[in-house]
C-alpha positions, 0 to 999 in steps of 0.5 A, spaced: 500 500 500 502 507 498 502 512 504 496 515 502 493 509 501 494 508 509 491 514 511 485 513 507 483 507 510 485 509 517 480 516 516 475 513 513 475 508 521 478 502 517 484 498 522 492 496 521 493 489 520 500 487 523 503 485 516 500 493 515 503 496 521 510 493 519 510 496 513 507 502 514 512 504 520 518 501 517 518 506 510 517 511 515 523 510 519 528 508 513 525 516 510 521 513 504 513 515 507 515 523 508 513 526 515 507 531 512 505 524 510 506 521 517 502 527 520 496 525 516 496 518 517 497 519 525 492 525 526 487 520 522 488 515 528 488 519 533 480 522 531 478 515 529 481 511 535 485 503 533 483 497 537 488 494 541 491 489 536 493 495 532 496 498 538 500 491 541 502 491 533 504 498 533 508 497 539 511 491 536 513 494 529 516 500 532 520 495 537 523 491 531 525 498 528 532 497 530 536 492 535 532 489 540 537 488 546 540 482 550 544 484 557 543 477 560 550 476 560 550 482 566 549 480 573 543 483 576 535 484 574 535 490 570 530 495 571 529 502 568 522 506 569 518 510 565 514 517 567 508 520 562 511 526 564 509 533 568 511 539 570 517 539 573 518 532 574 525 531 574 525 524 578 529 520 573 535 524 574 536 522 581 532 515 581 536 512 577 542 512 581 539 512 587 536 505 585 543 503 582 547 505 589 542 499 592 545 493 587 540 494 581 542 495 574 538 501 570 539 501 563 534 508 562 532 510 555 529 516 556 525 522 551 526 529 550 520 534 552 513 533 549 509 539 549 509 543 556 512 538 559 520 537 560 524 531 557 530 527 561 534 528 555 534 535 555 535 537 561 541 531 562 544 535 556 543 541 560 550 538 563 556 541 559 559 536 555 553 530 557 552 526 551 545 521 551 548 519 544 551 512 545 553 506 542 550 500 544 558 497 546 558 503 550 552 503 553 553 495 555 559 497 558 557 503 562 552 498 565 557 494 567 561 498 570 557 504 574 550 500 574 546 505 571 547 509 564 541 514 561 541 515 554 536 517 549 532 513 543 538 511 538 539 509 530 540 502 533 535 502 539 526 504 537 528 509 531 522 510 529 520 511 536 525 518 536 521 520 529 515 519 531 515 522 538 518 528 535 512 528 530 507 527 535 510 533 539 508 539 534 501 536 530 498 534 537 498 528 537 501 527 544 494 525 548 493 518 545 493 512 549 495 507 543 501 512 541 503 513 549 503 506 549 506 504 543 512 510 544 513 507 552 515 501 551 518 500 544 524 503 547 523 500 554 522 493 551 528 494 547 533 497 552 534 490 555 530 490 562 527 484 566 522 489 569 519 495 568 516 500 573 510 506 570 509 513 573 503 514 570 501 522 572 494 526 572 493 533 573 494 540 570 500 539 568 500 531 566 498 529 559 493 525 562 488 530 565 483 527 568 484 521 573 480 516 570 484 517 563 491 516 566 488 509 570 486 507 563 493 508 561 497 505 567 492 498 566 494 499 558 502 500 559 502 494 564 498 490 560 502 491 554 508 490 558 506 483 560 504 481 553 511 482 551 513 478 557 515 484 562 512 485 569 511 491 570 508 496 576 505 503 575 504 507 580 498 513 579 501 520 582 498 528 581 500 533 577 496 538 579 501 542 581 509 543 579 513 536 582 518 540 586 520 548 586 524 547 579 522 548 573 527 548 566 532 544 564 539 546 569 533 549 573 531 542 575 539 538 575 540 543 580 533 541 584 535 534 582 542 534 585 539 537 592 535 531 593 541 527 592 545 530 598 538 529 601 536 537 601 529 537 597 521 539 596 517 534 600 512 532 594 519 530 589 521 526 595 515 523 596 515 520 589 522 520 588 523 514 594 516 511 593 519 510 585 525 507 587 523 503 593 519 499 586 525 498 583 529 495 588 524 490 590 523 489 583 531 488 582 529 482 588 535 487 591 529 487 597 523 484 599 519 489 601 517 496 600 519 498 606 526 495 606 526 498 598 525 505 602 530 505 607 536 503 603 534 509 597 535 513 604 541 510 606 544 511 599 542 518 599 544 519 606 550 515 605 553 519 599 553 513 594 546 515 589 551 522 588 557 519 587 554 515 583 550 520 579 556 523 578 561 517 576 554 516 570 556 524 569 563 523 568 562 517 563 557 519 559 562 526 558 559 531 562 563 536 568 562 533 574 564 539 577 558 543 575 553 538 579 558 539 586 556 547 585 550 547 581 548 554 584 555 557 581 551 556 573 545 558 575 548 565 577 550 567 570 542 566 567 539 573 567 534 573 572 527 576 574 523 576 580 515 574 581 511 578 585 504 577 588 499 581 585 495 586 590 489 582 591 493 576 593 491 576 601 493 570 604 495 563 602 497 560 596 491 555 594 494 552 587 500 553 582 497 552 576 501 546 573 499 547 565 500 555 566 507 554 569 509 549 563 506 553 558 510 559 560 516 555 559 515 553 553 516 561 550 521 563 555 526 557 551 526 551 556 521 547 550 520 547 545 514 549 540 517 546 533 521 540 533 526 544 530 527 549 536 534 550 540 533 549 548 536 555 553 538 550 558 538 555 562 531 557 561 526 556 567 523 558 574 524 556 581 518 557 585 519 560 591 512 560 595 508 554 594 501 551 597 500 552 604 505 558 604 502 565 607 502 571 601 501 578 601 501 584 595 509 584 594 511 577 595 516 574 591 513 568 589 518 565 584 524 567 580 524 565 572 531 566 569 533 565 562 541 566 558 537 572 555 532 578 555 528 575 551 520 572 554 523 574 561 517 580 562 512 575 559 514 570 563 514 573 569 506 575 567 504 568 566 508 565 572 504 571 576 497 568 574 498 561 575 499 562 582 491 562 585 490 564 593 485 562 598 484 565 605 485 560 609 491 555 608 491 547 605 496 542 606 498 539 600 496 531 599 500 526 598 502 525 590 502 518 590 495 516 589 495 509 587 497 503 586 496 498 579 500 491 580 496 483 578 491 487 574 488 490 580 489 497 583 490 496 591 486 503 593 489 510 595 497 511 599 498 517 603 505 514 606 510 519 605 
């Protein structure tokens, strides 16, 4: 069949056979069905729906569209995580050496940002020198060596995932339970692992706004995952709000190496221990979740999950001198301060998540077409969160860019995404659910 072909059948409601998504994604992937083509073809799918054949066939050819990787000739379970993105979500950057420094290999492919959510790989190569491009040796060897290696989509490893991510991110065509899932683990399936943990997010500043659509994504993904012969386990966390006080690629390095010296917002704690307390369980480096818990803490209190931060920093290119003073970078962006408007009286209710995201995106921090370059210095740190009493005048955030430009809009929608309630709320805890043997286990709040 021709591409347009493909298109036709799929606006008119029709379905993929598995032989068809083969074909059709492999022509996208060696360049021969061009990306106007593509655009079409995943709009028509994304307003007429796929089956869930289509979507296991997808995932399948997508997977297969390079190298799928064998590491069970390293010691170890290897576990990696996935997270369906948020504002301000920067766990990955911790997690994955925190978890490495308790024993279990984490072998991470990770994405850039889609629409007003930052990418990992973005706010990695915010990190002079650090490249997320490795060969498949190298990256074999880094795992072998520190245990953990973080890197993005490659031409051997899930590329038509990179071509499509990049596709779906500026025809939006983001929102898409089959194409999430498809994304997710094609590259996950492909990296090597023997498990597999999902944070699946819901909120203002999530993919998946309504709690109802992340649950149907989480019990998909782990679905699929199982299929394939993965177990898998998601957790359901809220992103109403920003995770963490930064938000920006260094911005959140910056935040991310706080945590590891065990200096960090309460809410990116929270998710950071409960994610990692999965993963070691799942590595059978701990039988319990308590116990998985105490030895992330361990690993944290003890140094370990920073050296090791920063032997992966080193290995992949990167000046580790800059994580040890990640204050002395951020002091060369130009910066400008938020002030509360004068009817703000009281507390601060709510930090709209989509508003601070979306003002991101214009200051440099994401991206608008998939051509745009990233200011890693692009971002703000929000200084008064939930709870937190306010009067006119305050600085409620600090938003800094490597130029002028946007700064003054910036700070503007910054400003209005603050909301203020007479009396003062306490945030709730951000791990919501848990999903694991097809059946959620009801709300957690232990923290």
């Amino acid at each position: 069949m021709h591409a347009v072909d493909y298109i036709r059948l799929k606006r008119d409601g029709g379905h993929l056979s598995e032989a068809q998504w083969h074909d059709l994604i492999e022509r996208y992937t060696d360049g021969h069905i061009p990306d106007y083509q593509m655009s079409a073809f995943l709009m028509a799918a994304f307003l007429n729906g796929m089956a869930d054949t289509e979507m296991v066939a997808l995932t399948d050819a997508m997977l297969h569209s390079g190298v799928v990787l064998d590491l069970s000739d390293l010691p170890g379970q290897k576990v990696d995580k996935h997270s369906t993105g948020g504002v301000g979500d920067k766990v990955s950057i911790p997690l994955a050496p925190i978890v490495a420094a308790c024993g279990v290999p984490v072998p991470m492919i990770s994405g850039r940002g889609l629409g007003h959510t930052g990418g990992t790989l973005d706010k990695l190569e915010s990190i002079p020198g650090f490249s997320t491009s490795l060969s498949i040796e190298a990256y074999r060897k880094q795992l072998a060596e520190i245990g953990v290696v973080m890197i993005g989509q490659t031409d051997d490893i899930a590329p038509a995932d990179r071509k499509l991510y990049a596709l779906r991110d500026v025809t939006s065509t983001v929102e898409f339970v089959p194409f999430i899932a498809a994304s997710i683990l094609s590259k996950k399936l492909a990296e090597g692992i023997d498990a597999l943990l999902l944070d699946v997010k819901f909120g203002s500043g999530a993919f998946m706004q309504a709690e109802k659509d992340a649950r149907h994504l989480a019990e998909t993904l782990v679905g699929v995952s199982e299929r394939f012969g993965k177990p898998a386990v998601a957790l359901l966390t809220d992103m109403d709000q920003p995770l963490g006080c930064a938000v920006g690629n260094w911005p959140e390095v910056a935040e991310s190496v706080m945590l590891l010296r065990g200096e960090a917002p309460e809410d990116l704690m929270e998710v950071t221990l409960a994610l990692a307390a999965e993963m070691i369980v799942a590595g059978r480096k701990a039988s319990t979740i308590e116990e998985g818990t105490a030895q992330a803490r361990e690993a944290i209190r003890s140094g370990a999950a920073f050296e090791r931060f920063k032997a992966m920093v080193t290995a992949q290119g990167g000046d580790p001198s800059v994580v040890d003073e990640p204050g002395a970078r951020m002091s060369r962006a130009i910066a400008a301060d938020v002030h509360a408007p004068a009817d703000a009286h009281g507390f601060v209710a709510r930090i709209d998540a989509l508003d601070v995201g979306r003002a991101m995106i214009e200051l440099g921090a994401g991206r608008r077409t998939k051509e745009d370059d990233i200011d890693p210095l692009a971002g703000c740190v929000l200084l008064k969160r939930q709870g937190d009493p306010v009067v006119p005048g305050d600085v409620l955030a600090r938003v800094m860019a490597s130029t002028e430009a946007h700064l003054a809009r910036a700070v503007a929608d910054v400003a209005r995404a603050y909301r203020y309630a007479p009396t003062a709320t306490s945030p709730d805890s951000r791990i919501r659910d848990r999903f694991s043997n097809g059946r959620w286990e009801g709300r957690m709040t232990a923290k």
